[in-house]
PyMOL Python script that loads the backbone (N, CA, C, O; Angstrom):
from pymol import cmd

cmd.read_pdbstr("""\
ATOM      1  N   UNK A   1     -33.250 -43.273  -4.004  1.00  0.00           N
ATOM      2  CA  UNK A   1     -33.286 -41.953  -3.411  1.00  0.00           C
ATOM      3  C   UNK A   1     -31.942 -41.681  -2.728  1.00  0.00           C
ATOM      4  O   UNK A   1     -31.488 -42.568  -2.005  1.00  0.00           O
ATOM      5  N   UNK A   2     -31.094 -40.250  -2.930  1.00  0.00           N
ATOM      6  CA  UNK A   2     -29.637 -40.595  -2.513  1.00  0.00           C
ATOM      7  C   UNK A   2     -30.338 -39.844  -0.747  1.00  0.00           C
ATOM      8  O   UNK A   2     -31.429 -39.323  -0.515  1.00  0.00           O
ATOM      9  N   UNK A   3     -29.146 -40.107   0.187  1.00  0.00           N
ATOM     10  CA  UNK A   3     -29.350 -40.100   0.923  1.00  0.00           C
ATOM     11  C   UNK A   3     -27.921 -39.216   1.833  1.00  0.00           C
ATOM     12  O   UNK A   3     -26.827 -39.362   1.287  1.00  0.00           O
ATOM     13  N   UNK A   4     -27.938 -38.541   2.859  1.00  0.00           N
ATOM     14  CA  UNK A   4     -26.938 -37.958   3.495  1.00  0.00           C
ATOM     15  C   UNK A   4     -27.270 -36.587   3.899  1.00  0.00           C
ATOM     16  O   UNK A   4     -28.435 -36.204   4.006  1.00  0.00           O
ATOM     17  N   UNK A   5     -26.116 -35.756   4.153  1.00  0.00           N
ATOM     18  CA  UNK A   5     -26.569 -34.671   4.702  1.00  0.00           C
ATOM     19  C   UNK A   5     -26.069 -33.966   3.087  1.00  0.00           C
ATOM     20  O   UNK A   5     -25.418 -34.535   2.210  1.00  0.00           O
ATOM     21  N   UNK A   6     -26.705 -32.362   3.078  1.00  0.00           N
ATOM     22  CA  UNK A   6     -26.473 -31.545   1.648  1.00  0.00           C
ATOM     23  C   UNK A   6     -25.612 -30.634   2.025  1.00  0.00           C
ATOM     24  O   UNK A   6     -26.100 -29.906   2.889  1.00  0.00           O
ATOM     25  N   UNK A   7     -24.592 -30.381   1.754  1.00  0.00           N
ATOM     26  CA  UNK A   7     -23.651 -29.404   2.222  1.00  0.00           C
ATOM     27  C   UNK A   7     -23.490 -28.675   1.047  1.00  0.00           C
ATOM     28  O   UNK A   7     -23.693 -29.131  -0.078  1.00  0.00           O
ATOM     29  N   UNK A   8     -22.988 -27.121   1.403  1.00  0.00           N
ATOM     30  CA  UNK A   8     -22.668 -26.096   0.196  1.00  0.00           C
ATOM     31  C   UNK A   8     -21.711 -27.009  -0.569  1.00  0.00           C
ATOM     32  O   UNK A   8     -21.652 -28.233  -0.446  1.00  0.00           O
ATOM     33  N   UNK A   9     -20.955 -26.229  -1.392  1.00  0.00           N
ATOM     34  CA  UNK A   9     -19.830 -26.586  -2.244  1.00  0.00           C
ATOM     35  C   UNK A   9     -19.334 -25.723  -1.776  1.00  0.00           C
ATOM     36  O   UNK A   9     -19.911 -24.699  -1.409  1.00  0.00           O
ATOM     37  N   UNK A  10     -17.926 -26.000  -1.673  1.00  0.00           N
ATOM     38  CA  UNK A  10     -16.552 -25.311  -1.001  1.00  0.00           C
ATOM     39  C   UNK A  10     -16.888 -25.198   0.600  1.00  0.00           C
ATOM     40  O   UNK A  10     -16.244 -24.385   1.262  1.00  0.00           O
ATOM     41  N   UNK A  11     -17.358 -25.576   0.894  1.00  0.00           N
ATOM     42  CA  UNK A  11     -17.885 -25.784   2.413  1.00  0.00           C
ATOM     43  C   UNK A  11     -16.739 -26.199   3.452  1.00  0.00           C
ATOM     44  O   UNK A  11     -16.470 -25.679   4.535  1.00  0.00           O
ATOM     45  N   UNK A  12     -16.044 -27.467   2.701  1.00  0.00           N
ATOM     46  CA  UNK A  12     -15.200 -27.834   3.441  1.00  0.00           C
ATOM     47  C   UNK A  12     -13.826 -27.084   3.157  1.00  0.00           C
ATOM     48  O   UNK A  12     -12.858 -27.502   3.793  1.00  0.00           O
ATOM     49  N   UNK A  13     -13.656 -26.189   2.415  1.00  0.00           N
ATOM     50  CA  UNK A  13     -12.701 -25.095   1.859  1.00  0.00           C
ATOM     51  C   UNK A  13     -13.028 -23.694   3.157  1.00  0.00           C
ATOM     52  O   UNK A  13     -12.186 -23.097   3.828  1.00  0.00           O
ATOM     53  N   UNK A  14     -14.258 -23.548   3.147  1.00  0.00           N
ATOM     54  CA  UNK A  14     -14.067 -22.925   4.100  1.00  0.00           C
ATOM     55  C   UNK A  14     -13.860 -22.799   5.602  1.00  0.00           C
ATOM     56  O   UNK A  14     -13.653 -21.780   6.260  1.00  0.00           O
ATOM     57  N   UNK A  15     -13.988 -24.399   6.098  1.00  0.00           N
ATOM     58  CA  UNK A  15     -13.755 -24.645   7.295  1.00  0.00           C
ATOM     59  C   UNK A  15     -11.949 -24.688   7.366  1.00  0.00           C
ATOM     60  O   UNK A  15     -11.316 -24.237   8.320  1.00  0.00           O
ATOM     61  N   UNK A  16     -11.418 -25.231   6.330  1.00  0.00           N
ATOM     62  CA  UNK A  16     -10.022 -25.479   5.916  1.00  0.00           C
ATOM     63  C   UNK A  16      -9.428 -23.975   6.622  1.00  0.00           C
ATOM     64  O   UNK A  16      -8.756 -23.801   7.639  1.00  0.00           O
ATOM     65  N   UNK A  17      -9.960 -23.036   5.663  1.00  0.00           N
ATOM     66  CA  UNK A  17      -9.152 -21.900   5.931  1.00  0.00           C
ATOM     67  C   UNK A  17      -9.566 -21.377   7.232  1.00  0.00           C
ATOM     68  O   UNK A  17      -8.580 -21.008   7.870  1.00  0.00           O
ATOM     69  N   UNK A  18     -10.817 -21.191   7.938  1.00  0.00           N
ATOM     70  CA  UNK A  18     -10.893 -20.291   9.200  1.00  0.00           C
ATOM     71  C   UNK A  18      -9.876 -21.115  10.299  1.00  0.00           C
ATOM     72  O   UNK A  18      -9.500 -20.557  11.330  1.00  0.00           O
ATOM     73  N   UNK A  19      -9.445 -22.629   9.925  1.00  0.00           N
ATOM     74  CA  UNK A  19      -8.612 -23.247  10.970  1.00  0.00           C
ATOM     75  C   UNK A  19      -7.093 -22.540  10.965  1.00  0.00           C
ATOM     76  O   UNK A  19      -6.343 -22.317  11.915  1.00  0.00           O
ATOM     77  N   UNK A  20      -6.867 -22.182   9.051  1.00  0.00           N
ATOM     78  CA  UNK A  20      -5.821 -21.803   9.249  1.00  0.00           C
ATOM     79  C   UNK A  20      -5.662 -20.308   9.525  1.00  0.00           C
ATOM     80  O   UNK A  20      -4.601 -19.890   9.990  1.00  0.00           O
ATOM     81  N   UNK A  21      -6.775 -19.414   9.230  1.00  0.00           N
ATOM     82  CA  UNK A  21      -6.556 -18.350   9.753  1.00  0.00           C
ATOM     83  C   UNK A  21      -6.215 -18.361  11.534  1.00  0.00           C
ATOM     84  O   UNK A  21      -5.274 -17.787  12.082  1.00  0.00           O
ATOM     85  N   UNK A  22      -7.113 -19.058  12.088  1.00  0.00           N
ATOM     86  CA  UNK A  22      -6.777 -19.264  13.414  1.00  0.00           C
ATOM     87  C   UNK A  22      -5.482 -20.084  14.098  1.00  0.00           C
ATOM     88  O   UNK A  22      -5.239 -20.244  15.295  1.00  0.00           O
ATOM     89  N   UNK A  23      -4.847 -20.477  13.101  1.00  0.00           N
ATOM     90  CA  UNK A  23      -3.272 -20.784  13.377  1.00  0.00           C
ATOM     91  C   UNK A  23      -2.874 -19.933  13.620  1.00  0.00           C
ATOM     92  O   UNK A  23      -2.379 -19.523  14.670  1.00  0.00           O
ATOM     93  N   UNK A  24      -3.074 -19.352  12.337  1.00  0.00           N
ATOM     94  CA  UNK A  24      -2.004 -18.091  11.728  1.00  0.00           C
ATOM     95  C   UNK A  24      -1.815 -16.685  12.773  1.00  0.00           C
ATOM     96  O   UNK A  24      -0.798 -15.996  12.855  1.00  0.00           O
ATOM     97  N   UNK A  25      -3.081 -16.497  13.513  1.00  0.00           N
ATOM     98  CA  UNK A  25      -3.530 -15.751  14.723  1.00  0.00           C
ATOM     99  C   UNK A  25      -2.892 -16.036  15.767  1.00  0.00           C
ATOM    100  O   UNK A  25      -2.473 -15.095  16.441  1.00  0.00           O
ATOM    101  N   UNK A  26      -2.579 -17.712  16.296  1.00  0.00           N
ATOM    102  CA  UNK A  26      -2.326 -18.012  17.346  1.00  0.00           C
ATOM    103  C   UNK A  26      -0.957 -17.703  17.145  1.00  0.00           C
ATOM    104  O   UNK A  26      -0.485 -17.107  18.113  1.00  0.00           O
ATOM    105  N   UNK A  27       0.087 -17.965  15.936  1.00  0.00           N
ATOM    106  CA  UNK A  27       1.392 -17.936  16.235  1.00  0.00           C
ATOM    107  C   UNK A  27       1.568 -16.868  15.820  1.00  0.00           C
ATOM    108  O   UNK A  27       2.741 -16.502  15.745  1.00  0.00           O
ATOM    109  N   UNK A  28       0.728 -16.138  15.478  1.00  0.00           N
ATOM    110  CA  UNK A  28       1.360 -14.415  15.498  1.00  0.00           C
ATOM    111  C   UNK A  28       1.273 -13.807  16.844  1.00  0.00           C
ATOM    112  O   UNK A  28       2.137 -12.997  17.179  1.00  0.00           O
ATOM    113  N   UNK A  29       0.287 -14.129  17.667  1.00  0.00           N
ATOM    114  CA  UNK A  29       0.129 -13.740  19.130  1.00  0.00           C
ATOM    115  C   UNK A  29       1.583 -14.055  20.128  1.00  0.00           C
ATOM    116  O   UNK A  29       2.197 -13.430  20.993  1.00  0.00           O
ATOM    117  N   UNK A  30       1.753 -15.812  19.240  1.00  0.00           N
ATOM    118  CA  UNK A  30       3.102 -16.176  20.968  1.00  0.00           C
ATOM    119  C   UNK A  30       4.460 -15.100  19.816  1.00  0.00           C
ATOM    120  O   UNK A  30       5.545 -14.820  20.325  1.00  0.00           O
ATOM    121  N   UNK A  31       4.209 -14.750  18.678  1.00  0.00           N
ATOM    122  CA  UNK A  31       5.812 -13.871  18.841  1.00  0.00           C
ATOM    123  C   UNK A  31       4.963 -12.526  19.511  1.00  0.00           C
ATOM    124  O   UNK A  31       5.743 -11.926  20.250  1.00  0.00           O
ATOM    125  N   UNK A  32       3.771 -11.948  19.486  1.00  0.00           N
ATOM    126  CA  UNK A  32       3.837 -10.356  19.744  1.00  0.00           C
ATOM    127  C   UNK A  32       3.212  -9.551  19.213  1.00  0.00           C
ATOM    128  O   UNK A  32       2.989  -8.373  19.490  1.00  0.00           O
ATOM    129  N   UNK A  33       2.733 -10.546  17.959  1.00  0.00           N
ATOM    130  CA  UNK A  33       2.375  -9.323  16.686  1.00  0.00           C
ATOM    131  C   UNK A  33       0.484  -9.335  16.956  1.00  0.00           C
ATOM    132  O   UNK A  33      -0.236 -10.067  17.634  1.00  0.00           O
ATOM    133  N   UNK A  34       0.226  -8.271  16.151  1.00  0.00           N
ATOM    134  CA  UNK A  34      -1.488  -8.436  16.099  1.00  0.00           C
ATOM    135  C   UNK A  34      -2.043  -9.016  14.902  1.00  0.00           C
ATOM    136  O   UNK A  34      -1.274  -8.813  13.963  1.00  0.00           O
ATOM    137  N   UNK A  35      -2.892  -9.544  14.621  1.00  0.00           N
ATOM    138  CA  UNK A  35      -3.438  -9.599  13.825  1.00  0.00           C
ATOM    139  C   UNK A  35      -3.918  -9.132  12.707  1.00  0.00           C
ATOM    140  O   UNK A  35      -4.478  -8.169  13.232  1.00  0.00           O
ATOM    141  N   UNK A  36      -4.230  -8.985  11.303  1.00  0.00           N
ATOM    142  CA  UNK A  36      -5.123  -8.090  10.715  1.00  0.00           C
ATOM    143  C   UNK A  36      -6.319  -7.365  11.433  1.00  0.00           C
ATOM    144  O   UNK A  36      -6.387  -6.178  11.749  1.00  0.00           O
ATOM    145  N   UNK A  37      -7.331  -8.454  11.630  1.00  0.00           N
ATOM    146  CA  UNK A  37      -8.484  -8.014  12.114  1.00  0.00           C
ATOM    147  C   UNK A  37      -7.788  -7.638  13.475  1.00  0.00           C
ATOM    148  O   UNK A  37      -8.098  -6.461  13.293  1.00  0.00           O
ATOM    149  N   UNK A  38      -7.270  -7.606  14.408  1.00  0.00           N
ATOM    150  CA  UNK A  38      -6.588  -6.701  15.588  1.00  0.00           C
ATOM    151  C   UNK A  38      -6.610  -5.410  15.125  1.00  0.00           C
ATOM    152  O   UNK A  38      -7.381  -4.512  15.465  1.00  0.00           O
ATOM    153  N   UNK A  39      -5.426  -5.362  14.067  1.00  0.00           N
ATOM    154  CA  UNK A  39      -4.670  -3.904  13.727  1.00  0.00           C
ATOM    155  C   UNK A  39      -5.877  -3.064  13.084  1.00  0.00           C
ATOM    156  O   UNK A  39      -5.910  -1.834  13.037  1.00  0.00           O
ATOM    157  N   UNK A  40      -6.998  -4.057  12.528  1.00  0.00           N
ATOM    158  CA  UNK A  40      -8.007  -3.136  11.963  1.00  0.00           C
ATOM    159  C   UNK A  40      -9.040  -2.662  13.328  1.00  0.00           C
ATOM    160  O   UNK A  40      -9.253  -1.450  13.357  1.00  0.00           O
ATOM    161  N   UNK A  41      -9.503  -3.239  14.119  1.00  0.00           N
ATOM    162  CA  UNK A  41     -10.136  -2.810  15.206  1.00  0.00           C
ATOM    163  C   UNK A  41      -9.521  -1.875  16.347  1.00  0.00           C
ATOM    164  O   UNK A  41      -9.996  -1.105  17.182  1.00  0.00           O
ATOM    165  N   UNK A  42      -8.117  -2.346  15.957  1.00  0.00           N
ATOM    166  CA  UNK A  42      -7.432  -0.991  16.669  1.00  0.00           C
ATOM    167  C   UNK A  42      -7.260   0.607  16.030  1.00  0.00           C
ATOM    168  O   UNK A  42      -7.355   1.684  16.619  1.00  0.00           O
ATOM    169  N   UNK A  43      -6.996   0.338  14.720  1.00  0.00           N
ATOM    170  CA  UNK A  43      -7.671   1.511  14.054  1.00  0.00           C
ATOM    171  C   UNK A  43      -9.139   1.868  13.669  1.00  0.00           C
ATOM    172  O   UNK A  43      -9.772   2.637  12.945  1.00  0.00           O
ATOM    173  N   UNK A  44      -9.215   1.420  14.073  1.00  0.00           N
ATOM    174  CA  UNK A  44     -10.890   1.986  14.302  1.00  0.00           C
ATOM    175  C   UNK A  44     -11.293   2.609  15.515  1.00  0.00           C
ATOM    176  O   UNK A  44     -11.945   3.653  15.481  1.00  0.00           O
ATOM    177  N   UNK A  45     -10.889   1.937  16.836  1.00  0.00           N
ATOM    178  CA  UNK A  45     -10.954   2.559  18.100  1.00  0.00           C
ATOM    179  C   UNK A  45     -10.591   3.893  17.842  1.00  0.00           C
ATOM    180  O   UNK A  45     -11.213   4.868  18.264  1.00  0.00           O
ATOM    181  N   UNK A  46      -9.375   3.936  17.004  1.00  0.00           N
ATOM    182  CA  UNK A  46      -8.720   4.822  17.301  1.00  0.00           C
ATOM    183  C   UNK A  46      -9.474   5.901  16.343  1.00  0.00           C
ATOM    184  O   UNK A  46      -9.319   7.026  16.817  1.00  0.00           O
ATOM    185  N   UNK A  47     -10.032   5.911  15.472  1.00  0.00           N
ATOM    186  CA  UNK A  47     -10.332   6.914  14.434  1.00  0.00           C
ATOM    187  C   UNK A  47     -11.513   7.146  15.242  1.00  0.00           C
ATOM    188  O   UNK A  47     -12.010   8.269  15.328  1.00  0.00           O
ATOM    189  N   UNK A  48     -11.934   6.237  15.776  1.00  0.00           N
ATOM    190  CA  UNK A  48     -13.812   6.894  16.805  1.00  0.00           C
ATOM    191  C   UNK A  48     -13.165   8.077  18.075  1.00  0.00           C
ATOM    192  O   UNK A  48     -13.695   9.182  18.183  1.00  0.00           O
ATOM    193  N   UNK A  49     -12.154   7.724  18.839  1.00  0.00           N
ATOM    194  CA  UNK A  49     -11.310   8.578  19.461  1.00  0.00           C
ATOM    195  C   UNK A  49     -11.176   9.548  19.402  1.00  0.00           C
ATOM    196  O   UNK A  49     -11.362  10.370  20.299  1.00  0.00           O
ATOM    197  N   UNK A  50     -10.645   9.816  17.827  1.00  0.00           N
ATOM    198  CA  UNK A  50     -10.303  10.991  17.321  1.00  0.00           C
ATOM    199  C   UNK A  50     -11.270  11.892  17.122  1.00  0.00           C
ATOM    200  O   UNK A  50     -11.367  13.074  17.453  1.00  0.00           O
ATOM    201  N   UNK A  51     -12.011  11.126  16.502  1.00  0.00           N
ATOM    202  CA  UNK A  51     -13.722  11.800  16.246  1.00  0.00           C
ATOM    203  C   UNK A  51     -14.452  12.302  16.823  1.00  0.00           C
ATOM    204  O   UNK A  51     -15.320  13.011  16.313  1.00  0.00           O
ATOM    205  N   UNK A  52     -14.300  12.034  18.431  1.00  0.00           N
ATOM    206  CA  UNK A  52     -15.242  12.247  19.671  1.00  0.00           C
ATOM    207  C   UNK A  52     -14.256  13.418  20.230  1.00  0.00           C
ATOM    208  O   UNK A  52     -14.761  14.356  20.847  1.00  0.00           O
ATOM    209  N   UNK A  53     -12.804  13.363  20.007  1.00  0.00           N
ATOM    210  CA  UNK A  53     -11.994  14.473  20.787  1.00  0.00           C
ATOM    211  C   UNK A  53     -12.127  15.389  19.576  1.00  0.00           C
ATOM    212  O   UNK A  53     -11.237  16.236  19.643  1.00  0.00           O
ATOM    213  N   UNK A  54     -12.828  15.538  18.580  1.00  0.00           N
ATOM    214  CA  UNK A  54     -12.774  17.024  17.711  1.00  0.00           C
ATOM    215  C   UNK A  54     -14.431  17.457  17.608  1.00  0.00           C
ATOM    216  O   UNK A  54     -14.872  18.535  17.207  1.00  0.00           O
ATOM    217  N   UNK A  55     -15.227  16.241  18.111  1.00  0.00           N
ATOM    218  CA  UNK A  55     -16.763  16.689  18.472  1.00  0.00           C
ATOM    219  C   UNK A  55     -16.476  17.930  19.801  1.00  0.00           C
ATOM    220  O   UNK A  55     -17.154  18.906  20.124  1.00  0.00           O
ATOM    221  N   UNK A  56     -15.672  17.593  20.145  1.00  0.00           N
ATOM    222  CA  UNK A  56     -16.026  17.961  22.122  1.00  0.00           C
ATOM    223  C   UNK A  56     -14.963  19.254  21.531  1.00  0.00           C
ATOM    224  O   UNK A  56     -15.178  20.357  22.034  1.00  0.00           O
ATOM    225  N   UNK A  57     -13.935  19.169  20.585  1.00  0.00           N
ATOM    226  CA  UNK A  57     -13.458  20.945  20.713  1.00  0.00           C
ATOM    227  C   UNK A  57     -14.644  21.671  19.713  1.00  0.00           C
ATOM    228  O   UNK A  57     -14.727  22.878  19.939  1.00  0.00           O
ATOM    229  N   UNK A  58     -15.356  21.295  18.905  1.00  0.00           N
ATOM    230  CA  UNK A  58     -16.634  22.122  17.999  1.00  0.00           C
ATOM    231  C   UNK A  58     -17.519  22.458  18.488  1.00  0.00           C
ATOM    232  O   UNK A  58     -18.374  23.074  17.852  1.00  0.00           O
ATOM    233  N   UNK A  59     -17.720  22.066  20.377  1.00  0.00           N
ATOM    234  CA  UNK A  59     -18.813  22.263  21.497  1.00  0.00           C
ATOM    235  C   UNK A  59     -18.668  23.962  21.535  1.00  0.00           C
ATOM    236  O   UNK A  59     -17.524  24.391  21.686  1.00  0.00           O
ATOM    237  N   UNK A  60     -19.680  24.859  21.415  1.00  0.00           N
ATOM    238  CA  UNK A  60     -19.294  26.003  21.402  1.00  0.00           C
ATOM    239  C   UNK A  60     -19.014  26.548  23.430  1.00  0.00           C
ATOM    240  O   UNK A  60     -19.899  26.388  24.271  1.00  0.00           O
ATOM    241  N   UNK A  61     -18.160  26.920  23.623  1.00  0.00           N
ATOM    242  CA  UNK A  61     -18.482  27.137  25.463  1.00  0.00           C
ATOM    243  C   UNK A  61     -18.984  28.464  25.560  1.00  0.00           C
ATOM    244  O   UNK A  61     -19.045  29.348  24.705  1.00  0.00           O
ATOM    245  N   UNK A  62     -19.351  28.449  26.818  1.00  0.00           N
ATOM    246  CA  UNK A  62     -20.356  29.184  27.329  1.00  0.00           C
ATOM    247  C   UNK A  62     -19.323  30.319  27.924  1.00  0.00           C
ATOM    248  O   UNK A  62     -18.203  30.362  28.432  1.00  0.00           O
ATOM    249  N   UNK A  63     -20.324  31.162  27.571  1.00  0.00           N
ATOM    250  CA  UNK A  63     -20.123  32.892  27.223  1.00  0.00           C
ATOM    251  C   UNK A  63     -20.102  33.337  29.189  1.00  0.00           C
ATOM    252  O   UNK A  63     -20.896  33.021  30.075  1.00  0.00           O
ATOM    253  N   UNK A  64     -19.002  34.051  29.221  1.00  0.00           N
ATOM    254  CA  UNK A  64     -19.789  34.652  30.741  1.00  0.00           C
ATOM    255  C   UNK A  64     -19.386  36.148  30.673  1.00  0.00           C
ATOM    256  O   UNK A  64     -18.449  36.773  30.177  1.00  0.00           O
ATOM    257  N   UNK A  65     -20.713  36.508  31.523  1.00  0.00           N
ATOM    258  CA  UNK A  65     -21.646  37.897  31.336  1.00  0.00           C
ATOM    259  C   UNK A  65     -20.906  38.644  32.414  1.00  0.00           C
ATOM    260  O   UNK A  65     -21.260  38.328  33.550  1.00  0.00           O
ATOM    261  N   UNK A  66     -20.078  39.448  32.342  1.00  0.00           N
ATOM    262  CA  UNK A  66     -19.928  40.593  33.217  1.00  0.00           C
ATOM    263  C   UNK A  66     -20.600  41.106  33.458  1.00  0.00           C
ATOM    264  O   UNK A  66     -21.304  41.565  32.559  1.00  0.00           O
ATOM    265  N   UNK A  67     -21.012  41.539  35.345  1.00  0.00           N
ATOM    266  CA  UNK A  67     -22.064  41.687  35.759  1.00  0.00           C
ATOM    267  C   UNK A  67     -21.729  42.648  36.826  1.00  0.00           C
ATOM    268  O   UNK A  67     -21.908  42.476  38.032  1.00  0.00           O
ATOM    269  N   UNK A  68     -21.067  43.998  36.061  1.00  0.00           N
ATOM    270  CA  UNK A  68     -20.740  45.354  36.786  1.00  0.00           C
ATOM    271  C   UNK A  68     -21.266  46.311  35.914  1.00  0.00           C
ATOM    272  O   UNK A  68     -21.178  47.508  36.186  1.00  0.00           O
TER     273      UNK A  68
END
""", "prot")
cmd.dss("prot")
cmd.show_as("cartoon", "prot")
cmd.util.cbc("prot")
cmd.orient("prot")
C-alpha cells in the first residue's frame, strides 16, 4: 500500500512561483515602483471614483419655488 501525503501535480510549481512573485514585489517596492496587482487596484479605485463623481452630477437638484 504506497504511503505519504497526495499532492496536486505542479503543486510545487506553484509554490515556486508565488515566492517569486513575492520577490519580484519586494524589490520593486525598495526602488519605488508598484506592482501589477498595485497598479491594477489603483485603477480600479480610481475608475469607482470616477463613477461615484458622475452618479452625484446625474442627481437631479432641487427646484426652488418663488414665493411672491
Amino acid at each position: 500500500r504506497p504511503s505519504g501525503d497526495i499532492k496536486a501535480a505542479g503543486d510545487q510549481n506553484d509554490e515556486k512561483q508565488k515566492q517569486e512573485a513575492a520577490i519580484a514585489e519586494a524589490e520593486a517596492e525598495q526602488r519605488g515602483e508598484m506592482s501589477p496587482q498595485q497598479a491594477g487596484q489603483l485603477l480600479q479605485a480610481m475608475k469607482d471614483e470616477e463613477a461615484r463623481v458622475q452618479l452625484n452630477e446625474r442627481k437631479p437638484t432641487h427646484r426652488v419655488y418663488n414665493d411672491w
